[in-house]
Every structure is written in C-alpha cells, then in structure tokens.
C-alpha positions as CSV (number, residue, x, y, z in Angstrom):
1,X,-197.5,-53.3,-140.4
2,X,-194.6,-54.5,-137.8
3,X,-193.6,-52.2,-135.1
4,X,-190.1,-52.3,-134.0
5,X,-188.5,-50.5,-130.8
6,X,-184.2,-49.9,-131.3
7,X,-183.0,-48.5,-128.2
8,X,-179.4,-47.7,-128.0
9,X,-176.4,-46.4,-126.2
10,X,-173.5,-44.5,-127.8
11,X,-170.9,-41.9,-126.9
12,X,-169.3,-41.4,-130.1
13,X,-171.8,-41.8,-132.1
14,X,-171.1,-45.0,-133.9
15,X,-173.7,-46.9,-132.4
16,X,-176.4,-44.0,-132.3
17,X,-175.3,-43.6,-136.4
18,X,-175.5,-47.8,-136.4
19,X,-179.3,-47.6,-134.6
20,X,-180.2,-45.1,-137.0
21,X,-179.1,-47.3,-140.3
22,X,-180.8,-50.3,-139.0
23,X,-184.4,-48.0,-138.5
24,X,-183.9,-46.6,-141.8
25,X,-183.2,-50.0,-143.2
26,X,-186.4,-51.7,-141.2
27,X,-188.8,-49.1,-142.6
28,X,-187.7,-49.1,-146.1
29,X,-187.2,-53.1,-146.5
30,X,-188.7,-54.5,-143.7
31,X,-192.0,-52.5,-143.6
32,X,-191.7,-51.6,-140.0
33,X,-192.9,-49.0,-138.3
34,X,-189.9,-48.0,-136.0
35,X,-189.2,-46.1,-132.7
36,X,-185.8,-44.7,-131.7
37,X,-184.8,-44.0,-128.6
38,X,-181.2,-43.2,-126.8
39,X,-181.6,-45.7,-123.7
40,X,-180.9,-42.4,-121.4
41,X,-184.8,-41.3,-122.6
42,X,-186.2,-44.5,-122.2
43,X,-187.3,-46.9,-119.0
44,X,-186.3,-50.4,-119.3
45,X,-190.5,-51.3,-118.2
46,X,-190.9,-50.1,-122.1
47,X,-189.9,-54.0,-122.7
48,X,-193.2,-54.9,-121.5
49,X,-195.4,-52.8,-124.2
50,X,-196.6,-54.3,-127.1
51,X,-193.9,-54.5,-129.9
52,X,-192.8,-57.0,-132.8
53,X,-189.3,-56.4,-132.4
54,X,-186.9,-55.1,-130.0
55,X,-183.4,-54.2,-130.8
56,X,-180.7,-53.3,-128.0
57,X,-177.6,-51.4,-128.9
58,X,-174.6,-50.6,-126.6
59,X,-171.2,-49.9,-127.7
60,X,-167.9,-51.3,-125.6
61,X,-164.6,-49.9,-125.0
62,X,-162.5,-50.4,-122.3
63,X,-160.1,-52.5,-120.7
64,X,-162.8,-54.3,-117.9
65,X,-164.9,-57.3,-118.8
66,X,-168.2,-55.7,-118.6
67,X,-167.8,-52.2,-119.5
68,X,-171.4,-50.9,-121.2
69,X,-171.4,-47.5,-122.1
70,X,-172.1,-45.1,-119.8
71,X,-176.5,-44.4,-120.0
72,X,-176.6,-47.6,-120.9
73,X,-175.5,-48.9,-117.2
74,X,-178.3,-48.3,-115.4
75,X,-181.1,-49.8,-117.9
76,X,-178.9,-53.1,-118.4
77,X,-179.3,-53.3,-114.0
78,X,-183.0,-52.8,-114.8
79,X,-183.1,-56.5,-117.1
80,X,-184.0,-58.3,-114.1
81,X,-186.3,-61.1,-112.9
82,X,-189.1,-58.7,-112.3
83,X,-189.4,-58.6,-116.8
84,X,-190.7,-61.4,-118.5
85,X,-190.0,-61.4,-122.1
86,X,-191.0,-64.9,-122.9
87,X,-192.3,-65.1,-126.5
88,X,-190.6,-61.6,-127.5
89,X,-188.1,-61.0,-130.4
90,X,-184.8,-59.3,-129.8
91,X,-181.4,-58.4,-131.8
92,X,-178.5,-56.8,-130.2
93,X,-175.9,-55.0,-131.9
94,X,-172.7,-52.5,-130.9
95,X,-169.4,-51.0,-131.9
96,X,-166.5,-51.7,-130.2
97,X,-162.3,-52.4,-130.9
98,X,-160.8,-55.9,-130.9
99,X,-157.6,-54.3,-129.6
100,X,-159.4,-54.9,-126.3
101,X,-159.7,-58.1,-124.3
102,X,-163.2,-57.9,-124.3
103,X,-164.5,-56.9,-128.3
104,X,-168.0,-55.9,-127.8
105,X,-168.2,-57.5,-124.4
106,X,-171.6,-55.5,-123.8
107,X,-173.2,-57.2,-126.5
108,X,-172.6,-60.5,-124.7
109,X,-173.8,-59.5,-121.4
110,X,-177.3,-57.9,-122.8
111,X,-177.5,-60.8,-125.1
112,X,-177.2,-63.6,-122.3
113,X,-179.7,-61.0,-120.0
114,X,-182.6,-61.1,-122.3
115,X,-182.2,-64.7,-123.4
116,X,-182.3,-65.5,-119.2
117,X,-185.6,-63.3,-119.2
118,X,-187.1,-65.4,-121.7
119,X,-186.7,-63.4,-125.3
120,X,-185.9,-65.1,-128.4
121,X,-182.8,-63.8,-130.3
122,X,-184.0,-63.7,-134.0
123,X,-180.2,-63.3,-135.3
124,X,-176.7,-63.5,-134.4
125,X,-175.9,-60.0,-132.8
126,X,-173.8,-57.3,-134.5
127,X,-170.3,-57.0,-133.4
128,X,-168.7,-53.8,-135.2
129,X,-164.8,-53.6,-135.1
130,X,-164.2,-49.5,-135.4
131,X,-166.5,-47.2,-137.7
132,X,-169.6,-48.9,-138.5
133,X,-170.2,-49.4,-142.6
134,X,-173.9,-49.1,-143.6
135,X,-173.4,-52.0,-145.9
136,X,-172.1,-54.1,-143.2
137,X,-175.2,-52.6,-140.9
138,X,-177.9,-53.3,-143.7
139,X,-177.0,-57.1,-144.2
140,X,-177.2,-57.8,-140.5
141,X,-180.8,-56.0,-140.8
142,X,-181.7,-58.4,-143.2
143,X,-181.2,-61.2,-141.5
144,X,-183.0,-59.6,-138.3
145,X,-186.3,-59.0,-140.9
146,X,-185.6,-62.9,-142.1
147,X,-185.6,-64.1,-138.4
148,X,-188.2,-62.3,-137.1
C-alpha cells in the first residue's frame, strides 16, 4: 500500500476541509494510506521521512504578493537548501479569491520551493476560487493518483 503525507494550512477552513477531501479521496480510490497534519503540528524535517507522496496546502488572501497563511509562514522559511527532495513526489493545492492581484499566490511560491529542492510535481496544483467543491477537489485527486 502507498503512503501519503497532506500537510496543510487554513484559517477558514476551506483548505483544512479541501486537505481532508483529497485524504478521504486517496484512501478510498487511490489505496493510500494517509497522514494529516495542520502544518502548525508538523516540522518541515518530516519531508525527509519515507513517504510516496507529499501534498502541501496553503490558502492565500491578501493584497501582498507572497502572503501564505499565517502557520504556514514559518514551515514555507524551513524549505531550504539544507532539504533534498530529489526523487520525491509532491502536489500543491489552496483556496484563495481572484479578486486579489495575487489568486493563490502561495501555491506558486511553495510550488517553485520544492521544485528548486529537487521534488517532482506529479500534477498541476489546485488553485480554488472561494468555497472549495468536493467534486472539483476529487478530480484534481485523480489526476494526483494518475501522476504519481
């Protein structure tokens, strides 16, 4: 059996609820064995243990170019040189609002980290406009299981 780690970051609970579908979604269809955890109970060294998938999600609202949410900050500054995730599979996904400048501009910025520490994005990321839609949720997980 797969393993898959989601960590995510949410303040409304979009992306939390979002994290959640795509865990239900991996265990039911993908046959993954899954492990869910808010980013403000995790360590960003939990990169290096041994999973089949990882899956980052930070949600984005705001007015400035970077602006991750809030317990996400301080594990995004830990995606550094000293982590090499050559050879490992990642998907990113997060809610945000187009009526910003910068739609899901957290997405972009942890999407472009991990690729620059080696990791292999196994599908486009997830870029939710508002309240997230499980249908919407489950066919991006689908192609995350066909990628990986």
């Amino acid at each position: 059996m797969s393993n898959a780690l989601i960590i995510y970051g949410s303040t409304t609970g979009n992306t939390a609820y979002t994290a959640e579908t795509i865990a239900a979604y991996l265990t039911a269809n993908g046959g993954y064995e899954v492990s869910l955890k808010s980013v403000a109970d995790i360590d960003v060294s939990e990169l290096n243990d041994a999973w089949d998938l990882y899956l980052l999600g930070c949600s984005t609202w705001g007015e400035e170019e970077i602006e991750l949410q809030e317990d996400f900050e301080s594990f995004y500054e830990g995606l550094t040189g000293d982590l090499n995730l050559s050879g490992k599979k990642f998907a990113v996904f997060g809610c945000g609002d187009s009526s910003y400048e910068y739609f899901c501009g957290a997405v972009d910025v942890i999407e472009e980290r991990v690729q620059k520490l080696g990791a292999t994005l196994v599908a486009d990321s997830l870029r939710i406009d508002g309240e997230p839609e499980e249908e919407e949720i489950n066919e991006w997980t689908r192609d995350v299981i066909h990628g990986a």
